[in-house]
PyMOL Python script that loads the backbone (N, CA, C, O; Angstrom):
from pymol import cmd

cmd.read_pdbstr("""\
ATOM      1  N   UNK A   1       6.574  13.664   3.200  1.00  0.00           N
ATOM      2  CA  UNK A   1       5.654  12.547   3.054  1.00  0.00           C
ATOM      3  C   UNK A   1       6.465  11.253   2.912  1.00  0.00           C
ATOM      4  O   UNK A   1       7.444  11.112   2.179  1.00  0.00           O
ATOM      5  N   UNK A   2       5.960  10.396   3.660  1.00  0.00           N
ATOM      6  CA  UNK A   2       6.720   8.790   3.481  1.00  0.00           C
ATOM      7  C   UNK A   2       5.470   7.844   2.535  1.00  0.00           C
ATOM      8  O   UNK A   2       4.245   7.854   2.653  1.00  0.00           O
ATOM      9  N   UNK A   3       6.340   7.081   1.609  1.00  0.00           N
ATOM     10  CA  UNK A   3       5.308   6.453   0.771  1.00  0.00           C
ATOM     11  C   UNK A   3       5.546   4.937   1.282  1.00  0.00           C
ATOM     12  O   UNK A   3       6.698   4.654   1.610  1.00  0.00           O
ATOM     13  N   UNK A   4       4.533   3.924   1.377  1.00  0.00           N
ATOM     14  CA  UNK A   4       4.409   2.524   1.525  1.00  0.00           C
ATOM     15  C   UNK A   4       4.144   2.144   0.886  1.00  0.00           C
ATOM     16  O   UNK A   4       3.247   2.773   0.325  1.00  0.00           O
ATOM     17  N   UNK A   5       4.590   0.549   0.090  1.00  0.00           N
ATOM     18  CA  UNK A   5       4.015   0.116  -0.982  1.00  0.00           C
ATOM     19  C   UNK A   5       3.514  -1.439  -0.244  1.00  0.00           C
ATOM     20  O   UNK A   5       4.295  -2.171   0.364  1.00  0.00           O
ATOM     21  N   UNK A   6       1.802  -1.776  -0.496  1.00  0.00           N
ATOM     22  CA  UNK A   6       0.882  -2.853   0.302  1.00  0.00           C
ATOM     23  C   UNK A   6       1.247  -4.070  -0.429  1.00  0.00           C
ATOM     24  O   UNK A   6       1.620  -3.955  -1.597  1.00  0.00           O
ATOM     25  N   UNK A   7       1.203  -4.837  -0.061  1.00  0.00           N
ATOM     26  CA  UNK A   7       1.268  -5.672  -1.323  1.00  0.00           C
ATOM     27  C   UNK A   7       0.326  -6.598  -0.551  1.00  0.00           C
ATOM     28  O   UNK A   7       0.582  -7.035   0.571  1.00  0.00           O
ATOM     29  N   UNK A   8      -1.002  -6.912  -1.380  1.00  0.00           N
ATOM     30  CA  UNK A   8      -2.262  -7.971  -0.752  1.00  0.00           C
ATOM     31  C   UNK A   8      -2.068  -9.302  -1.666  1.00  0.00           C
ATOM     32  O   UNK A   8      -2.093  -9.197  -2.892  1.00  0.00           O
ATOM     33  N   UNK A   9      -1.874 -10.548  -1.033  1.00  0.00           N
ATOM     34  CA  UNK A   9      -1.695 -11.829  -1.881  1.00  0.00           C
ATOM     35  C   UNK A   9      -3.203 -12.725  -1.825  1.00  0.00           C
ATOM     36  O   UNK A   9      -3.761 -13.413  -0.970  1.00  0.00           O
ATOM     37  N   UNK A  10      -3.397 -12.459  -2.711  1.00  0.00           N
ATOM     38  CA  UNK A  10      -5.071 -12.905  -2.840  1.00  0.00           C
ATOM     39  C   UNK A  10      -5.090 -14.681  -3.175  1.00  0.00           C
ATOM     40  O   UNK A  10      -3.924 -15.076  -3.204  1.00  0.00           O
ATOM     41  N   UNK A  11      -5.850 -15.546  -3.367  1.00  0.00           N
ATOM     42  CA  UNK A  11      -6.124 -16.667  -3.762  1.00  0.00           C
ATOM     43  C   UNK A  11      -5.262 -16.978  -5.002  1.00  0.00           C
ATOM     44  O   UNK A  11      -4.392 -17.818  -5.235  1.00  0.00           O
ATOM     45  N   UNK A  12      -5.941 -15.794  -5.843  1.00  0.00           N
ATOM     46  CA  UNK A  12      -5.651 -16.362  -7.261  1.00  0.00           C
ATOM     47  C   UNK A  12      -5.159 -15.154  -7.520  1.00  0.00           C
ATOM     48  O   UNK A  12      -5.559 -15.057  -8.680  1.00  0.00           O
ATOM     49  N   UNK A  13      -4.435 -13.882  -7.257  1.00  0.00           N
ATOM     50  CA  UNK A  13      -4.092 -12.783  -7.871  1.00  0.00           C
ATOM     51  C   UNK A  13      -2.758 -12.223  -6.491  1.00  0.00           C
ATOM     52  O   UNK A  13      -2.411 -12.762  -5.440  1.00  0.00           O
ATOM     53  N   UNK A  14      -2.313 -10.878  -7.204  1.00  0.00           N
ATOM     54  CA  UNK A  14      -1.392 -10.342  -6.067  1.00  0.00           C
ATOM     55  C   UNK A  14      -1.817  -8.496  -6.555  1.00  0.00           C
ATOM     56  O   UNK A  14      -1.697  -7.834  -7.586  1.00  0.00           O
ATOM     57  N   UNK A  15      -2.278  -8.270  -5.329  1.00  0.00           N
ATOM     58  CA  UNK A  15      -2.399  -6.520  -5.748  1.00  0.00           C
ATOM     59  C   UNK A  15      -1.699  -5.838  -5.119  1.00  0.00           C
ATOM     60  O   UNK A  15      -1.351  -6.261  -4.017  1.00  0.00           O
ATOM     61  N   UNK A  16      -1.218  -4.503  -5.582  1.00  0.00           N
ATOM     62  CA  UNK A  16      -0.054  -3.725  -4.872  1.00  0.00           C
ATOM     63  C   UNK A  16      -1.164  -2.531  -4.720  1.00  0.00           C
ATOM     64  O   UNK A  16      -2.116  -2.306  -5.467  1.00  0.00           O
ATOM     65  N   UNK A  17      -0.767  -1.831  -3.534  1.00  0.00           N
ATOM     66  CA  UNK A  17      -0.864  -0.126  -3.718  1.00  0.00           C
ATOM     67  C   UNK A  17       0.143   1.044  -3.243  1.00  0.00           C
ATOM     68  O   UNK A  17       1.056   0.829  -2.446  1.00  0.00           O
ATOM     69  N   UNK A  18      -0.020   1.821  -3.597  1.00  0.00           N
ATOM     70  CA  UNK A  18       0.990   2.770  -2.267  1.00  0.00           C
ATOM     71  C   UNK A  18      -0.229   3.825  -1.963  1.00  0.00           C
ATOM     72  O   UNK A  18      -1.319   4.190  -2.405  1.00  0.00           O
ATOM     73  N   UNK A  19       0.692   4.060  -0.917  1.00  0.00           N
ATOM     74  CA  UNK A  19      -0.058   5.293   0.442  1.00  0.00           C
ATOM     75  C   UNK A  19       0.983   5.964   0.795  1.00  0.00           C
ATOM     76  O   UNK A  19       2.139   5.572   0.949  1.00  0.00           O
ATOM     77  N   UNK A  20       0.435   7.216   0.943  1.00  0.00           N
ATOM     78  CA  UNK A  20       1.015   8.190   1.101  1.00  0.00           C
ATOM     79  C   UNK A  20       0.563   8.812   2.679  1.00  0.00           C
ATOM     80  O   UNK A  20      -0.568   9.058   3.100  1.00  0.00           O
ATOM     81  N   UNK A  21       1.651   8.933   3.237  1.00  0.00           N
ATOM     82  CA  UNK A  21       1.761   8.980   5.042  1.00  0.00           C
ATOM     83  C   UNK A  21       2.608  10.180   5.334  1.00  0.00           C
ATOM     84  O   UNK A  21       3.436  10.704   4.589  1.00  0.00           O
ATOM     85  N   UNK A  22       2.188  10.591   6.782  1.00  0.00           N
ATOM     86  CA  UNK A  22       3.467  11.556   7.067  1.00  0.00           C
ATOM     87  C   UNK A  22       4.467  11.078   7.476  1.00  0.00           C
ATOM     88  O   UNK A  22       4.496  10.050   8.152  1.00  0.00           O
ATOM     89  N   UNK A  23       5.344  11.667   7.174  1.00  0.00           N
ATOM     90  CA  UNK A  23       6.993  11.487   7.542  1.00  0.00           C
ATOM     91  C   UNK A  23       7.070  10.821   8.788  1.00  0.00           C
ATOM     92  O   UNK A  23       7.913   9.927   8.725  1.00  0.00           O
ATOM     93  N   UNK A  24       6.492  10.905   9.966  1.00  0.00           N
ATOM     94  CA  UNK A  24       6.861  10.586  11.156  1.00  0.00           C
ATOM     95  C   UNK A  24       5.835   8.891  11.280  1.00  0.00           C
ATOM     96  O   UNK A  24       5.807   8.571  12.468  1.00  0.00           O
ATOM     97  N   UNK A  25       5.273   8.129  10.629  1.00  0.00           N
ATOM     98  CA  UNK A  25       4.221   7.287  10.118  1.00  0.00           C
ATOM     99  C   UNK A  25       5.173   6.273  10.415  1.00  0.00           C
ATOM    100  O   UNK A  25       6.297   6.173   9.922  1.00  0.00           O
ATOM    101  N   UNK A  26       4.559   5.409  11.391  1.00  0.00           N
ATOM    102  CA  UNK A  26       6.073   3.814  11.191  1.00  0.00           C
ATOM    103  C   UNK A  26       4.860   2.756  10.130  1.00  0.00           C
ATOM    104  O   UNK A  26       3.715   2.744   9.677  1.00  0.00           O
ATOM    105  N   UNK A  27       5.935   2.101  10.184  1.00  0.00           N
ATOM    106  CA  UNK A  27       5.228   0.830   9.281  1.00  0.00           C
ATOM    107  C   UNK A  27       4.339  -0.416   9.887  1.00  0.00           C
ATOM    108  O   UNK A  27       4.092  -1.459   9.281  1.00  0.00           O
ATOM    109  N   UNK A  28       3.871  -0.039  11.359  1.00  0.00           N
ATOM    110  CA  UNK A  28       3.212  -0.893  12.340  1.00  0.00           C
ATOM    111  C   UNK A  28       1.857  -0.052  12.448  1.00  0.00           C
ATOM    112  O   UNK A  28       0.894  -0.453  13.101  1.00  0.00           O
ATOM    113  N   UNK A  29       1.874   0.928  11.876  1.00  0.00           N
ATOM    114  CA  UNK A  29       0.670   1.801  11.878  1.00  0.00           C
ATOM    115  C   UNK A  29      -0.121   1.629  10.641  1.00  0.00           C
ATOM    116  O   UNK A  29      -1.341   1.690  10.492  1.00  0.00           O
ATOM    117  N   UNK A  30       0.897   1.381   9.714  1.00  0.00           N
ATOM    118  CA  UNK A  30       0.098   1.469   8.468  1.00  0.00           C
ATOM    119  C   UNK A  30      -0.252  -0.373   8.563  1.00  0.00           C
ATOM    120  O   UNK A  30      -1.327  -0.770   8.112  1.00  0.00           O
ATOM    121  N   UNK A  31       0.490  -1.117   9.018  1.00  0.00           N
ATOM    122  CA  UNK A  31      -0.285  -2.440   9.019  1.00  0.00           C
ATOM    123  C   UNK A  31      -1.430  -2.470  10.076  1.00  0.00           C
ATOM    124  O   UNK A  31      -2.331  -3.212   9.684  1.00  0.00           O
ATOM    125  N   UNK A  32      -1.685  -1.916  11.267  1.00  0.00           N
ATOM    126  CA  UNK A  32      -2.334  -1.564  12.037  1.00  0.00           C
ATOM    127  C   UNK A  32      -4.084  -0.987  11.076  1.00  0.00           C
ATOM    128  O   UNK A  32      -5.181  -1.543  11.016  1.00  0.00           O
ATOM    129  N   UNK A  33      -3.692   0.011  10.625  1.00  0.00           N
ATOM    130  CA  UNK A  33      -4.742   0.610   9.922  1.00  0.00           C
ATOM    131  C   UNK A  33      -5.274  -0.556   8.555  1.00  0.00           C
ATOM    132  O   UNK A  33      -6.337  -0.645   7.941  1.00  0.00           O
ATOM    133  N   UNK A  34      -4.282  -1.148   8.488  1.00  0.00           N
ATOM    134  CA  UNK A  34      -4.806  -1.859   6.862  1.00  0.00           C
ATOM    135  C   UNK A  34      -6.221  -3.459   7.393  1.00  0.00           C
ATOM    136  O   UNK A  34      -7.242  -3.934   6.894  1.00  0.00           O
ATOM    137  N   UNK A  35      -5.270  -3.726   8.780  1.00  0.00           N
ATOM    138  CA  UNK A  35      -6.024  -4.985   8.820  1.00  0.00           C
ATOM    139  C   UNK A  35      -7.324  -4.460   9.887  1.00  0.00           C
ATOM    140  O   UNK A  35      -8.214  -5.235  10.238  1.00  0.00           O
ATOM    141  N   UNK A  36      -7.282  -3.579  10.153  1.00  0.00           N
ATOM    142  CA  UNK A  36      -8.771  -2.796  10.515  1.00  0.00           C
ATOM    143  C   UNK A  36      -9.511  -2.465   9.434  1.00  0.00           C
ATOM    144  O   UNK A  36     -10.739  -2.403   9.496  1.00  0.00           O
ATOM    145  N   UNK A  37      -8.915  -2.251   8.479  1.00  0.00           N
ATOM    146  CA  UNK A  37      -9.819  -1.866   6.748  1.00  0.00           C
ATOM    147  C   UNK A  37     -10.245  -3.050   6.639  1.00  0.00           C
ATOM    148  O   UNK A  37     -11.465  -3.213   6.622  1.00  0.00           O
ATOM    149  N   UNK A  38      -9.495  -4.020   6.551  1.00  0.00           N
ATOM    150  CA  UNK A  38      -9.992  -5.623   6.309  1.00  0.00           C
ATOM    151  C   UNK A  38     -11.196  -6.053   7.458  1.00  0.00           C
ATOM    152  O   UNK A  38     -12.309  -6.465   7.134  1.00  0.00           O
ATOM    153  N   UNK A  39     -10.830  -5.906   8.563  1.00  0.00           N
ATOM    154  CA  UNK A  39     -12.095  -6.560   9.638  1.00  0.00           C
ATOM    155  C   UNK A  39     -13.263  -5.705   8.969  1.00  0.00           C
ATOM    156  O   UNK A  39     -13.773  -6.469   8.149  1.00  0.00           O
ATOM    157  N   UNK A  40     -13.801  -4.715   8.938  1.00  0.00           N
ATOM    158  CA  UNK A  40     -14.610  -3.975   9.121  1.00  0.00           C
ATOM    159  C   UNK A  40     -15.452  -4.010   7.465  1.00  0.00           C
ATOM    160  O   UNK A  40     -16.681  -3.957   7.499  1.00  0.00           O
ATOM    161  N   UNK A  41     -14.744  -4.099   6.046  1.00  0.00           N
ATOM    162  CA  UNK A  41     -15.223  -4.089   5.049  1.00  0.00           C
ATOM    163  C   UNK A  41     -15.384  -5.679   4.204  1.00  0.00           C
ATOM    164  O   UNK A  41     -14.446  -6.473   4.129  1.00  0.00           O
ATOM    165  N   UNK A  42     -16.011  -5.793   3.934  1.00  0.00           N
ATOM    166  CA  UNK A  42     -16.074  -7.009   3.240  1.00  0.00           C
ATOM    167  C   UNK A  42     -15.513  -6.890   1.646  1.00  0.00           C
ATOM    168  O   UNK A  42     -15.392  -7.975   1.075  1.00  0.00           O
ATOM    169  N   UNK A  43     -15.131  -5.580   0.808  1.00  0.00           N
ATOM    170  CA  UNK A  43     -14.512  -5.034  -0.669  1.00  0.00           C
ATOM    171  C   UNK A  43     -13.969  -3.589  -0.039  1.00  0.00           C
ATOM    172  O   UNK A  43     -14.614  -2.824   0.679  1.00  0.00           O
ATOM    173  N   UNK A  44     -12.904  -3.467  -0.408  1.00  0.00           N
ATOM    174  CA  UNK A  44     -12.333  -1.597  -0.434  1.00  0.00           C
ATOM    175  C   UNK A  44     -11.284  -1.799  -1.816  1.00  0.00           C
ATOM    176  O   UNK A  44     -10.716  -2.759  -2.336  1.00  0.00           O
ATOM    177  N   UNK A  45     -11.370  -0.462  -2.058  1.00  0.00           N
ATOM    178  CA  UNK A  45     -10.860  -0.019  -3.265  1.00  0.00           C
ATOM    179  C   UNK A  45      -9.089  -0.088  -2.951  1.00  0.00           C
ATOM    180  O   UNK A  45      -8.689   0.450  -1.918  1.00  0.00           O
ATOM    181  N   UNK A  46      -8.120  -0.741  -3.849  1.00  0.00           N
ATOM    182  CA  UNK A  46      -6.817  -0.430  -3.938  1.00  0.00           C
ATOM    183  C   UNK A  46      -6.773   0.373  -5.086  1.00  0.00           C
ATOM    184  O   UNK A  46      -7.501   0.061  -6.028  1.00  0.00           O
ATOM    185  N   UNK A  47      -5.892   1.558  -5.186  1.00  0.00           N
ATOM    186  CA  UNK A  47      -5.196   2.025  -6.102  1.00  0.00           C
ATOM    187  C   UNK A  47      -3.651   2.268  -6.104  1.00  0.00           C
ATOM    188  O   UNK A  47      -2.985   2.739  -5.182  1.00  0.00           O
ATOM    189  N   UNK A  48      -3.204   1.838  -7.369  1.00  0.00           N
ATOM    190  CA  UNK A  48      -2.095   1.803  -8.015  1.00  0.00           C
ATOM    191  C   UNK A  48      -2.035   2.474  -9.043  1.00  0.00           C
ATOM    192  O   UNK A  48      -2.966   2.948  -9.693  1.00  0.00           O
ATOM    193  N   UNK A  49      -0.639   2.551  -9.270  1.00  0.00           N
ATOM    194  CA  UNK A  49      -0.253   3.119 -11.171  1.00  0.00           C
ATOM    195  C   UNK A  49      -1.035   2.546 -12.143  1.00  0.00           C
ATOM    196  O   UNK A  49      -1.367   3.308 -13.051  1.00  0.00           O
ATOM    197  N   UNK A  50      -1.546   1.039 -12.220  1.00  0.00           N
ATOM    198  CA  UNK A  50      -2.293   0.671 -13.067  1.00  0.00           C
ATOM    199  C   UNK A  50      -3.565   0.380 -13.397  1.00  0.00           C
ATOM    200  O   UNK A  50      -4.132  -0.364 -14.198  1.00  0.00           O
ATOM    201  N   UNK A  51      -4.145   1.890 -11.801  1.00  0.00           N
ATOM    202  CA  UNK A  51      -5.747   1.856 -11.961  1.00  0.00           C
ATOM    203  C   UNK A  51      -6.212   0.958 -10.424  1.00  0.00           C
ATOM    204  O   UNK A  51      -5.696   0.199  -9.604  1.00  0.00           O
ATOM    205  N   UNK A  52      -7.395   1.564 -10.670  1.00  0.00           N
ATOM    206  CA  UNK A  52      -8.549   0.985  -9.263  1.00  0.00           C
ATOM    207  C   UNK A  52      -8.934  -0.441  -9.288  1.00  0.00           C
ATOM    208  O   UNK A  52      -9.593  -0.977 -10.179  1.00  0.00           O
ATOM    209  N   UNK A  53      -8.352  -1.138  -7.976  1.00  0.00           N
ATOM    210  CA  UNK A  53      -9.011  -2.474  -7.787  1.00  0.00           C
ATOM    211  C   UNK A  53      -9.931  -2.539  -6.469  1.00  0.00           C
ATOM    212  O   UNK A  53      -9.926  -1.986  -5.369  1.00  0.00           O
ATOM    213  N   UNK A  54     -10.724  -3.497  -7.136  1.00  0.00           N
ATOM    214  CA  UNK A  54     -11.762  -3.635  -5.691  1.00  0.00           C
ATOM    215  C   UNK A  54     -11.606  -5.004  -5.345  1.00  0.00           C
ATOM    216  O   UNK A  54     -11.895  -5.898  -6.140  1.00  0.00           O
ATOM    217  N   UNK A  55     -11.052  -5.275  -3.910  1.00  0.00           N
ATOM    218  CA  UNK A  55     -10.758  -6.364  -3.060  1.00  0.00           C
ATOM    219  C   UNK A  55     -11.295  -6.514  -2.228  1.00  0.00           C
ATOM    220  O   UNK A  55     -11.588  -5.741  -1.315  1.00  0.00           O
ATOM    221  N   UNK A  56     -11.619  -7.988  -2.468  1.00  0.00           N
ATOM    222  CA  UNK A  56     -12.733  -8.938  -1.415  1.00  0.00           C
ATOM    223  C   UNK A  56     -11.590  -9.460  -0.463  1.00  0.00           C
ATOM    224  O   UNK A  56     -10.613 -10.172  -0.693  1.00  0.00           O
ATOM    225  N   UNK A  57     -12.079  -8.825   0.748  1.00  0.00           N
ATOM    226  CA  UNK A  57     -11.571  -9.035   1.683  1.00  0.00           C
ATOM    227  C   UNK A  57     -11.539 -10.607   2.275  1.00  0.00           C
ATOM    228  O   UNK A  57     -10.616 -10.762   3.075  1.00  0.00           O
ATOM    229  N   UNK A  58     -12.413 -11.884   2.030  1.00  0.00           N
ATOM    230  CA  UNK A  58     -12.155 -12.794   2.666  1.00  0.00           C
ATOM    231  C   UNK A  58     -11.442 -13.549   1.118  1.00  0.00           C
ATOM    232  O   UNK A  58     -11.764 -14.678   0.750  1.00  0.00           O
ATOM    233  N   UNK A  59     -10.491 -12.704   0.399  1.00  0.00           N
ATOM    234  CA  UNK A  59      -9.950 -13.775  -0.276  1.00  0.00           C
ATOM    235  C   UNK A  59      -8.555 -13.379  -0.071  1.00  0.00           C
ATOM    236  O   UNK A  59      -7.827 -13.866  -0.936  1.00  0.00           O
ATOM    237  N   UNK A  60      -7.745 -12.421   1.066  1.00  0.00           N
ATOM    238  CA  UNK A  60      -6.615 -12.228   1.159  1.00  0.00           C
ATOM    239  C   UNK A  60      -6.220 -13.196   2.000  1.00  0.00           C
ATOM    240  O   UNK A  60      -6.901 -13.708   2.888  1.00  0.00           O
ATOM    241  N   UNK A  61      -4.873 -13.492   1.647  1.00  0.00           N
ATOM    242  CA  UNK A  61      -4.503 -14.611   1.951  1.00  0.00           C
ATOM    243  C   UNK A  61      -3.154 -13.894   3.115  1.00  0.00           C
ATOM    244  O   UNK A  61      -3.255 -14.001   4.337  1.00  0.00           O
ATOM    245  N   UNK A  62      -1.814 -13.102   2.340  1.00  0.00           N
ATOM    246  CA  UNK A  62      -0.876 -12.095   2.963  1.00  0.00           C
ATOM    247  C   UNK A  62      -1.222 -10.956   2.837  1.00  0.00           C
ATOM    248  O   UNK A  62      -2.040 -10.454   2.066  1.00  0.00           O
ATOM    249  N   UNK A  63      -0.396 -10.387   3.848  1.00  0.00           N
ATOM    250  CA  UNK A  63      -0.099  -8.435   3.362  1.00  0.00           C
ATOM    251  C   UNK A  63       1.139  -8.191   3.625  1.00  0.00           C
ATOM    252  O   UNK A  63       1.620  -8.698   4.638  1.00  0.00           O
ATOM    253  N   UNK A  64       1.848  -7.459   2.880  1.00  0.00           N
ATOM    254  CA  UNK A  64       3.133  -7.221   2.979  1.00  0.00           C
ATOM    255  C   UNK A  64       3.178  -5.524   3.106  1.00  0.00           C
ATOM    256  O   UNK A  64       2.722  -4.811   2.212  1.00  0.00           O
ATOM    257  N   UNK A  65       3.605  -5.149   3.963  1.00  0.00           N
ATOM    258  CA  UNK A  65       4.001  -3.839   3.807  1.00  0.00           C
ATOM    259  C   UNK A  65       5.688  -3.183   3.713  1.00  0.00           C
ATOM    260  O   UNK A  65       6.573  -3.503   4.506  1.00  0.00           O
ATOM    261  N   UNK A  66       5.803  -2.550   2.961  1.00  0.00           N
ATOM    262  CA  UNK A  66       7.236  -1.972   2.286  1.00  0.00           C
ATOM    263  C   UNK A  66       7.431  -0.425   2.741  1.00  0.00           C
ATOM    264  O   UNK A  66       6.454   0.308   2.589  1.00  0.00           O
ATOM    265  N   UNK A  67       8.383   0.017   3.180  1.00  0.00           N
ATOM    266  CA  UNK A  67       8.612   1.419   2.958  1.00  0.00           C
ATOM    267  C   UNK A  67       9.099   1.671   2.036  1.00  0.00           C
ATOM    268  O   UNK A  67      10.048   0.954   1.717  1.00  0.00           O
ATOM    269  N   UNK A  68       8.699   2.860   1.086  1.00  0.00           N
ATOM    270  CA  UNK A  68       9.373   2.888   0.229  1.00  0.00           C
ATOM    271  C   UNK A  68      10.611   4.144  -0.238  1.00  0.00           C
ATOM    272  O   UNK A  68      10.144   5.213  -0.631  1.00  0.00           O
ATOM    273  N   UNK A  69      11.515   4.061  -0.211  1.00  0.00           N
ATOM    274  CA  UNK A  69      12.522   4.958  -0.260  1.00  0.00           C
ATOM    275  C   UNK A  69      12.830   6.160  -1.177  1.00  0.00           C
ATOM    276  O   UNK A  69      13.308   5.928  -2.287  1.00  0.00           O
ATOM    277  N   UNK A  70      12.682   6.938  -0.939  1.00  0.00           N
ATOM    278  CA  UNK A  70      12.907   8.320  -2.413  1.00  0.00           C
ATOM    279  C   UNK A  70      13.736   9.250  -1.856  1.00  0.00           C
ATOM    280  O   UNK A  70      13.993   9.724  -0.749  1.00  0.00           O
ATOM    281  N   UNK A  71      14.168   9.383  -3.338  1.00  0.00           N
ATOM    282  CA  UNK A  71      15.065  10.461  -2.746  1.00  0.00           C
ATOM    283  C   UNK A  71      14.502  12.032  -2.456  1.00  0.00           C
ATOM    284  O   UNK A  71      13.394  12.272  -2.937  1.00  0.00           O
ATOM    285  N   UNK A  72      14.975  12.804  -1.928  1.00  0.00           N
ATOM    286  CA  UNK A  72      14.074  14.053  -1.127  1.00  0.00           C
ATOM    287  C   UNK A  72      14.527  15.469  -2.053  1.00  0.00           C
ATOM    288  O   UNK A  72      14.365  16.667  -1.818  1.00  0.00           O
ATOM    289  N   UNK A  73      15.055  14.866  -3.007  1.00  0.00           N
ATOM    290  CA  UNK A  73      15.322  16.257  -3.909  1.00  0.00           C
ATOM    291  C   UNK A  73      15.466  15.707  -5.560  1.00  0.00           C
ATOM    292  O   UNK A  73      16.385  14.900  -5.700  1.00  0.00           O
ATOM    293  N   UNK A  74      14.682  16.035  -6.835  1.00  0.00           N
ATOM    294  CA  UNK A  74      14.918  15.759  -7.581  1.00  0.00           C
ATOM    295  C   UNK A  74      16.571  16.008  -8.024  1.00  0.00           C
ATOM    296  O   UNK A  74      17.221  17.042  -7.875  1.00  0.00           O
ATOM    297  N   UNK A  75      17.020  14.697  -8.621  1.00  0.00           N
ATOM    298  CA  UNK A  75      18.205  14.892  -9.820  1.00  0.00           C
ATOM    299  C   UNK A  75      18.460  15.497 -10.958  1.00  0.00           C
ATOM    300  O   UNK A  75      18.072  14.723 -11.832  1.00  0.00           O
ATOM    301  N   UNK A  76      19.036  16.762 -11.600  1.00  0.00           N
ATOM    302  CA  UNK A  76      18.813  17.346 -13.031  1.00  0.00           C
ATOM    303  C   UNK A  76      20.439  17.001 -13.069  1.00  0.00           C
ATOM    304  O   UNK A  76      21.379  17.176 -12.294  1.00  0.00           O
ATOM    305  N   UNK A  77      20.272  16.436 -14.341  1.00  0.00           N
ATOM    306  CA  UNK A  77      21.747  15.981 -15.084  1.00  0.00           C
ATOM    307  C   UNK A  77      21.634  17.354 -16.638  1.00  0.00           C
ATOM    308  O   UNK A  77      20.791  17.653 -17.484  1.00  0.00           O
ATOM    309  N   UNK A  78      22.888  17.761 -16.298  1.00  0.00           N
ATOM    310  CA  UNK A  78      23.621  19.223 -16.668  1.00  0.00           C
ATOM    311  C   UNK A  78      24.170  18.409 -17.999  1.00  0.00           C
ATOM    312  O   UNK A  78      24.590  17.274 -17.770  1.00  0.00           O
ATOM    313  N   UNK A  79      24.198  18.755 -19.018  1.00  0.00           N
ATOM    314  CA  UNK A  79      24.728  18.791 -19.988  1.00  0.00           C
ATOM    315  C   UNK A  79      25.747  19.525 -20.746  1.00  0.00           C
ATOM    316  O   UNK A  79      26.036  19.175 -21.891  1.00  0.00           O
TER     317      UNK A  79
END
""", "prot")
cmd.dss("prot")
cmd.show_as("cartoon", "prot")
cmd.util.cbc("prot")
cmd.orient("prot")
């Protein structure tokens, strides 16, 4: 799984989310899909770590999209 992190720059606020994509997912797809969410809805739900936002679509101003990098095997530090 490849994760993206959105970042929507609103009027008066800035909301983040991530999405979770398959591995093979470029980052022209997921902007592709986001500003079709925008034409079509006038509010859709973002979620983040710090809970559900609902965004009015004619108050986004940017969108930023990020890939976001992880590593593919947890780290255990041996003592």
């Amino acid at each position: 799984m490849k994760e993206f992190v959105v970042c929507y720059t609103l009027e008066n606020d800035i909301k983040r989310e991530r999405i979770l994509k398959e591995t093979d997912t470029k980052k022209e797809e997921v902007v592709q899909e986001i500003l079709e969410k925008i034409e079509q809805r006038k509010y859709f739900l973002a979620r983040d770590s710090q809970g559900d936002h609902w965004i009015n679509s004619s108050l986004i101003r940017y969108i930023r999209v990020n890939e976001q990098n992880r590593l593919k095997y947890n780290l255990i530090h041996m003592l």
